[in-house]
C-alpha positions in Angstrom: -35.8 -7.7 10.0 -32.7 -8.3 11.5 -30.9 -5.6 13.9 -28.1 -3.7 12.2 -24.6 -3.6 14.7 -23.9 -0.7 12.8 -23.8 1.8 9.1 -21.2 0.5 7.9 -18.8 -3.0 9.0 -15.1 -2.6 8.2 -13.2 -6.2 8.3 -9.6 -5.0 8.8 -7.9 -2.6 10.7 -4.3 -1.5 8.4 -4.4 2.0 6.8 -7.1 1.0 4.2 -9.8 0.0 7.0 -8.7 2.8 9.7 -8.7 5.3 6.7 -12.1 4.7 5.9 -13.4 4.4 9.3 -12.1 7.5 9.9 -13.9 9.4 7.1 -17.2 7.4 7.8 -17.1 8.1 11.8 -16.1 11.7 11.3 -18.8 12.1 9.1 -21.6 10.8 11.7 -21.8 7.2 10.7 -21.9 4.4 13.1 -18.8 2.4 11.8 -17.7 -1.3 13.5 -14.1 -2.4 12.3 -13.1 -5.9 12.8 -9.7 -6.7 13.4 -8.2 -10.4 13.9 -4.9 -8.5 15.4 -4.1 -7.0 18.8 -2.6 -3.5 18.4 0.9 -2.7 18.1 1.2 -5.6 15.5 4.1 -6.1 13.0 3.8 -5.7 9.2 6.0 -6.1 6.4 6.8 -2.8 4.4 10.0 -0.6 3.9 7.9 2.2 6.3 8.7 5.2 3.5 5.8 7.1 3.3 6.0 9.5 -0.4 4.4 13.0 -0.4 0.9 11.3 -1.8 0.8 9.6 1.5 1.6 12.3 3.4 -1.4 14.1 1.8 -3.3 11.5 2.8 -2.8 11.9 6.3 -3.1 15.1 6.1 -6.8 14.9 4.5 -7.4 12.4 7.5 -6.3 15.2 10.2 -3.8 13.0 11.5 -0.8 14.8 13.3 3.1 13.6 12.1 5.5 15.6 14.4 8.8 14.7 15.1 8.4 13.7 18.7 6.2 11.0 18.1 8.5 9.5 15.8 7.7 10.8 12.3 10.7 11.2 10.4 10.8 13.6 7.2 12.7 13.3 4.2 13.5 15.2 1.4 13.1 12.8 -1.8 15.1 9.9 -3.3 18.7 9.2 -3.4 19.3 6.8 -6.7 22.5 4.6 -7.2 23.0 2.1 -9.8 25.4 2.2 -12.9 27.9 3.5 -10.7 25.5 6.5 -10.3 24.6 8.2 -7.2 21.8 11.4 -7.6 19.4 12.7 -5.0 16.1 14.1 -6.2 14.0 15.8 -4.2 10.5 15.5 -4.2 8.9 18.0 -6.8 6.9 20.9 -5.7 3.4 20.0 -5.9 0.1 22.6 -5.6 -1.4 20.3 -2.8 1.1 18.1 -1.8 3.6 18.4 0.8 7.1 18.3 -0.5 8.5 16.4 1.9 7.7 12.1 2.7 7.9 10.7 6.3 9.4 7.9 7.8 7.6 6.1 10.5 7.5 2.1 11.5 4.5 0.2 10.1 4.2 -1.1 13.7 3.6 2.3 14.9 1.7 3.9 11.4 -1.2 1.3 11.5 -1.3 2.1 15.6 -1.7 5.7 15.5 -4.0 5.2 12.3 -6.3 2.9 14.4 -6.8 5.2 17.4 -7.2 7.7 15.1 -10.3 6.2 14.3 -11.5 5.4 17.4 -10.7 9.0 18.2 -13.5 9.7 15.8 -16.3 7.9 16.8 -15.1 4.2 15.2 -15.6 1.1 16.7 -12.7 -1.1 16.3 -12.6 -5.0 18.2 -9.8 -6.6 18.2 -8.8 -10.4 18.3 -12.1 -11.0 16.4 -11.1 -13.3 13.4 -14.0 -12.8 10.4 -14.5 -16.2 9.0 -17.1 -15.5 5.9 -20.0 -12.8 4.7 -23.4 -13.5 6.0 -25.5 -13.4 2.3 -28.9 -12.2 1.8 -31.1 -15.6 0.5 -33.1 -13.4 -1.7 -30.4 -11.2 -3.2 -27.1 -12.8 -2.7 -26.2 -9.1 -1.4 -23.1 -9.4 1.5 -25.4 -7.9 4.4 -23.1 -9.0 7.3 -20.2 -11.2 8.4 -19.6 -13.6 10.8 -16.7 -13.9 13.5 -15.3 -15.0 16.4 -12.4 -13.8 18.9 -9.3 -15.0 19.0 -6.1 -15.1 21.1 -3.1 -13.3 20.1 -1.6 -16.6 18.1 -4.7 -16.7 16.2 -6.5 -19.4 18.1 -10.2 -19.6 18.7 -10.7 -18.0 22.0 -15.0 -18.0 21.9 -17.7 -18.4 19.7 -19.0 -17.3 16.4 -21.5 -14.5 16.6 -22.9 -12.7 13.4 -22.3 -8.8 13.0 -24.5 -7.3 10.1 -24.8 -3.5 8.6 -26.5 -2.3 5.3 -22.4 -2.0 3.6 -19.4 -4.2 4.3 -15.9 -2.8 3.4 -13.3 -5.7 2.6 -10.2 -4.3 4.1 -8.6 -7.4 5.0 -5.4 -7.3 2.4 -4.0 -9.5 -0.2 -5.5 -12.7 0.8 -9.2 -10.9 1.3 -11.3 -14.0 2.7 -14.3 -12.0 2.4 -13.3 -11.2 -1.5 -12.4 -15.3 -2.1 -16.5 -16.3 -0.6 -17.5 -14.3 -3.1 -15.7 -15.8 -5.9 -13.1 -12.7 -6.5 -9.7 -14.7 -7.2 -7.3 -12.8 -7.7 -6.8 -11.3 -11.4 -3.7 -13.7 -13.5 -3.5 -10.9 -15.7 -2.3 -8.6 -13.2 1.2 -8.1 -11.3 2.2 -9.8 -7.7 5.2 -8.5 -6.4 7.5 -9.7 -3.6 8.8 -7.7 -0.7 11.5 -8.8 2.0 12.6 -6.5 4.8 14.3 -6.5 8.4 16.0 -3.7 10.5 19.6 -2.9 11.3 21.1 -0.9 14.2 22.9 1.2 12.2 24.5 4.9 12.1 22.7 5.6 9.0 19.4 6.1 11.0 18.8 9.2 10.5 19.3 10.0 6.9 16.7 12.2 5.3 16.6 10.6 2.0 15.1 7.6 1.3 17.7 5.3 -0.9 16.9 3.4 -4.0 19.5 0.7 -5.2 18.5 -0.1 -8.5 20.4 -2.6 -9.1 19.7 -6.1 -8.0 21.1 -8.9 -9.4 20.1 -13.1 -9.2 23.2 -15.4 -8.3 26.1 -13.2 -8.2 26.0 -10.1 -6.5 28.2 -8.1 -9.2 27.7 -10.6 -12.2 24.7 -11.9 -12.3 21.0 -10.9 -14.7 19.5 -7.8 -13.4 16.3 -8.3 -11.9 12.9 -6.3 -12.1 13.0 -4.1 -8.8 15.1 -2.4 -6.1 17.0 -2.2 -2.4 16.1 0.6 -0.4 17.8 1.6 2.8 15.5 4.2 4.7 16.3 5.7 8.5 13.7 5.4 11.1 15.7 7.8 12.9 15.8 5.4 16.3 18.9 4.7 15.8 17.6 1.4 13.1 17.4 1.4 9.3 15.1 -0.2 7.3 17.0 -2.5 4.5 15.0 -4.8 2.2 14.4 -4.9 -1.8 10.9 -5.1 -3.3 10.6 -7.3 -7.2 7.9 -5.8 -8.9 8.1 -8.7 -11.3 4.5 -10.1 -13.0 4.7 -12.7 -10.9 7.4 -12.5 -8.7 6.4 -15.3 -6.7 6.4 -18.6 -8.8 9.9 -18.6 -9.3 12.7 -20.3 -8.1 14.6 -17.2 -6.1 15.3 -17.1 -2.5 14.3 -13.5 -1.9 15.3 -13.9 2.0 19.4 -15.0 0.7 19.1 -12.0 -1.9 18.6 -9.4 0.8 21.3 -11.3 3.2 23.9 -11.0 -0.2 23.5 -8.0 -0.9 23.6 -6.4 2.4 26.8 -8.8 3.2 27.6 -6.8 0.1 27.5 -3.0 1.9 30.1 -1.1 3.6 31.0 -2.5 6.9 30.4 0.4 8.7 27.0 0.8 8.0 26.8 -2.3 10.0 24.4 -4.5 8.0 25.8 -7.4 9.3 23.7 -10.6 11.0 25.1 -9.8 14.3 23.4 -5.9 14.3 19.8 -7.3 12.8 17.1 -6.3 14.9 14.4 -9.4 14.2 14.1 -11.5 11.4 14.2 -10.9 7.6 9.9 -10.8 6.9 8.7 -11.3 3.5 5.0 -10.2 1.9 3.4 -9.9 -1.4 2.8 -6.9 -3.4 -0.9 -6.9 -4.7 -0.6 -4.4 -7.8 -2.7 -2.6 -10.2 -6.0 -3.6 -9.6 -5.0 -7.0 -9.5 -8.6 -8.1 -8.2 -11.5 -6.6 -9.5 -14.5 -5.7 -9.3 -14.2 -3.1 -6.3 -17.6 -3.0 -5.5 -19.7 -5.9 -6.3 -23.2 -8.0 -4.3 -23.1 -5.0 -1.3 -19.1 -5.6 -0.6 -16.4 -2.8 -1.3 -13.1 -3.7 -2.0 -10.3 -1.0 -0.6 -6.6 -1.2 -0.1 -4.7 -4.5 -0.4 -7.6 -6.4 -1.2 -8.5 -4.6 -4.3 -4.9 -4.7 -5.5 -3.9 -1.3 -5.2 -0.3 -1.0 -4.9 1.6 0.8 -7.4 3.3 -1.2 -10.0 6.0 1.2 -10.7 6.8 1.0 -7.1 5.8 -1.2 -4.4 4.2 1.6 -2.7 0.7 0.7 -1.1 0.2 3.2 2.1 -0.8 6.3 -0.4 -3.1 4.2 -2.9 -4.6 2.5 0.6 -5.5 5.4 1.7 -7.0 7.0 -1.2 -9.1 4.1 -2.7 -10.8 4.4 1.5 -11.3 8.1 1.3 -13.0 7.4 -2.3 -15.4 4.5 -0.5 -16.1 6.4 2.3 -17.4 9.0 -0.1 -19.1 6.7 -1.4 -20.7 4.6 0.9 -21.4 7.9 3.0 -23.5 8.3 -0.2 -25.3 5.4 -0.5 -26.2 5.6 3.2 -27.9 9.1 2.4 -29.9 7.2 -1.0 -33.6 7.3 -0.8 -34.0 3.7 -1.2 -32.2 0.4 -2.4 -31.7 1.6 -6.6 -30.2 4.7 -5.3 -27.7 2.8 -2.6 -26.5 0.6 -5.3 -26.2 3.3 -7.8 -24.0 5.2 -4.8 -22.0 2.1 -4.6 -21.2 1.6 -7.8 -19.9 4.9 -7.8 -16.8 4.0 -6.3 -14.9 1.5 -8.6 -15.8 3.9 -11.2 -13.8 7.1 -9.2 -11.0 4.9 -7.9 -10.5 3.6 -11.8 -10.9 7.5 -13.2 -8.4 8.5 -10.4 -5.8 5.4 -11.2 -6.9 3.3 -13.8 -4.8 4.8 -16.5 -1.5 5.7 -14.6 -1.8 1.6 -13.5 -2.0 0.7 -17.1 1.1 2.2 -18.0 2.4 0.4 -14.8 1.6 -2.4 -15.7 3.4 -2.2 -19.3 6.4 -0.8 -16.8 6.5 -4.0 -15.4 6.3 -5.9 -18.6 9.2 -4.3 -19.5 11.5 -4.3 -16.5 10.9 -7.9 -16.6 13.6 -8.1 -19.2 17.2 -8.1 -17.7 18.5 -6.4 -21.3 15.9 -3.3 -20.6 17.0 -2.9 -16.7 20.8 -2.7 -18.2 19.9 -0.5 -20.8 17.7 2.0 -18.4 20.0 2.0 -15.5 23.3 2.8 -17.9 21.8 5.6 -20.0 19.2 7.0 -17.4 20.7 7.6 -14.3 23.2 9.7 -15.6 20.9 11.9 -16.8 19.3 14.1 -13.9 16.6 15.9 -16.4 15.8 12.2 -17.4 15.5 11.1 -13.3 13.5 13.9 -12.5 10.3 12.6 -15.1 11.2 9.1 -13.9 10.6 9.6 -10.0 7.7 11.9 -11.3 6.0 9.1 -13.1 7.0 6.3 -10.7 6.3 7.9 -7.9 3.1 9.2 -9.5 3.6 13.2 -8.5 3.2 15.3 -11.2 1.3 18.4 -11.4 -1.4 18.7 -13.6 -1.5 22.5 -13.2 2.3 22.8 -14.2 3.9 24.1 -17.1 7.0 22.0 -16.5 8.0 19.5 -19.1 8.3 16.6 -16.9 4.7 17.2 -15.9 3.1 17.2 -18.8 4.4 14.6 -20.3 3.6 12.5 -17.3 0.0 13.4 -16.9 -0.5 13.2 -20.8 0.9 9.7 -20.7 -1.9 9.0 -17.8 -4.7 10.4 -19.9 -3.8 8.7 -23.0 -3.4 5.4 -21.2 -6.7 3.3 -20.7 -8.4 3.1 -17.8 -8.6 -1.0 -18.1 
């Protein structure tokens, strides 16, 4: 019998692995996170966290005030079709109605010492290089590793770290889901997302802005394409300015993502001052893994949470919130199967999970994914952007539905036709 380094091993240390390690350590299990980064590390992402991520946090017992650089806002400004409207973010039984603004560099920090705060052990610099496999049931029963320096390079040997779960929380390239033969899902939507930061006076605006119009070629002329620019304040006196494509598969084409951001922010009023010359680093690109876009989430003793399972919203790029929530459903779950009797009733606990995480999302990411489908047609952007936009009753459902925040318990219109089209919608 080999010795167990722990309950549960985490490979991964972004909000999804933190998350969960939270939840397991506060909960009295012996949790080990591996992490191939050093703490503060960068991360592409537009750092606008929605009132579902805020609730996350919340559920976590994480503090967000304002002196530690936690900026709220109030909802979304929209522009497009020569439209500008603010909507604020709908009143919610549970949900904050307010989102925050906080650097990626400084959310996956505090989230990580939040989990060590709780009992969690997290190394860092330790690169995981493949599952350790059971010989007589193929089960993942451990991983094995070795540290690294901060470029990445070997820096000591492999050792082997085993537990009786193994969380896969190691994003959209998920070596640990790859051993096991879990490509990712052609059927499913990649998006692309391209950001950097400005020092600019428009810092500390408390809306966060969606541009939804983005054009190839041409700024003014050319086809529209399937996403958005935001421009969000961090309040530090930067902004954060990048566009997400939440095409089906944003990626293969031909289109420099990097030139579109620098052409449309050349585009912007001067003084805003997104000009080269007030950049603050370089423009950073990553993908978007979306709507379940590798499945299953549980499968031979590995869970699958976060960018790894593919659960960033396809109607909007966002990732933190559904991060977050597919860990607090695994911790539930693997908190379960640590509790079972015996091997039948671990697995049973296990299996437990993909089926929550697919009751909670899998119907609202169907109709995403025919979003997506849509949007992918330059005629349909026109078409939705002229006639929409104008219509503030009309933008009210949509930032309901694409920001997934309805209420099931409200007798507003807009809500219940939002949460009827996520019943009626499979949960595929």
């Amino acid at each position: 019998m080999h010795q167990q380094d722990a309950d549960v091993l985490v490979v991964g240390a972004g909000p999804s692995g933190s998350t969960l390690a939270r939840h397991l350590a506060s909960a009295g299990r012996r949790v080990l996170v591996l992490e191939k980064a050093a703490f503060p590390r960068e991360k592409v992402c537009g750092d606008g966290l929605t009132p579902r991520a805020v609730h996350e946090l919340d559920l976590l017992g994480l503090p967000t005030p304002a002196a530690d650089g936690w900026v709220r806002n109030r909802g979304l400004r929209l522009l497009g079709g020569g439209v500008r409207l603010q909507v604020p973010w709908p009143e919610i039984s549970d949900y904050p109605a307010h989102g925050l603004v906080h650097t990626r560099s400084r959310f996956d920090h505090a989230l990580v010492e939040h989990a060590r705060a709780g009992g969690a052990t997290v190394l860092e610099r330790t690169s995981v290089t493949g599952p350790v496999l059971d010989p007589r049931t193929g089960h993942v029963v451990g991983v094995t590793a070795r540290p690294v320096d901060d470029a990445g390079r070997r820096a000591g040997e492999v050792r082997t770290y085993r537990a009786p779960v193994v969380v896969a929380a190691d994003g959209v390239g998920s070596r640990l889901a790859l051993a096991l033969g879990l490509a990712r899902r052609e059927d499913r939507p990649l998006g692309i997302a391209v950001r950097t930061y400005f020092t600019s006076p428009r810092s500390d605006d408390d809306w966060l802005e969606s541009w939804l119009e983005l054009r190839e070629g041409d700024s003014s002329t050319g086809p529209l394409l399937p996403g958005y620019g935001w421009v969000f304040g961090v309040g530090d006196g930067t902004s954060n300015v990048g566009l997400g494509v939440l095409d089906a598969d944003a990626g293969s084409g031909d289109i420099d993502y990097r030139d579109l951001l620098r052409r449309w922010t050349a585009a912007m009023p001067a003084e805003w001052r997104f000009r080269e010359e007030d950049q603050v680093g370089p423009i950073r690109g990553a993908a978007l893994p979306m709507a379940f876009n590798r499945t299953p989430h549980y499968t031979r003793g590995l869970v699958l949470v976060g960018d790894s399972g593919g659960m960033v919203n396809p109607f909007n790029g966002e990732g933190i919130a559904y991060a977050m929530q597919s860990a607090r459903l695994a911790a539930r779950a693997v908190d379960d199967a640590l509790a079972a009797a015996d091997a039948r009733g671990r697995e049973r606990a296990l299996q437990s999970y993909p089926a929550a995480v697919r009751a909670d999302l899998g119907g609202y990411y169907t109709l995403g994914r025919v979003f997506v489908s849509l949007i992918g047609h330059p005629e349909v952007m026109r078409i939705a952007t002229r006639f929409g936009l104008p219509r503030p009753g009309v933008m009210k459902l949509v930032v309901k539905l694409l920001a997934n925040l309805a209420d099931p318990t409200s007798k507003d219109a807009t809500d219940r036709v939002v949460v009827a089209l996520k019943r009626l919608a499979p949960a595929a």
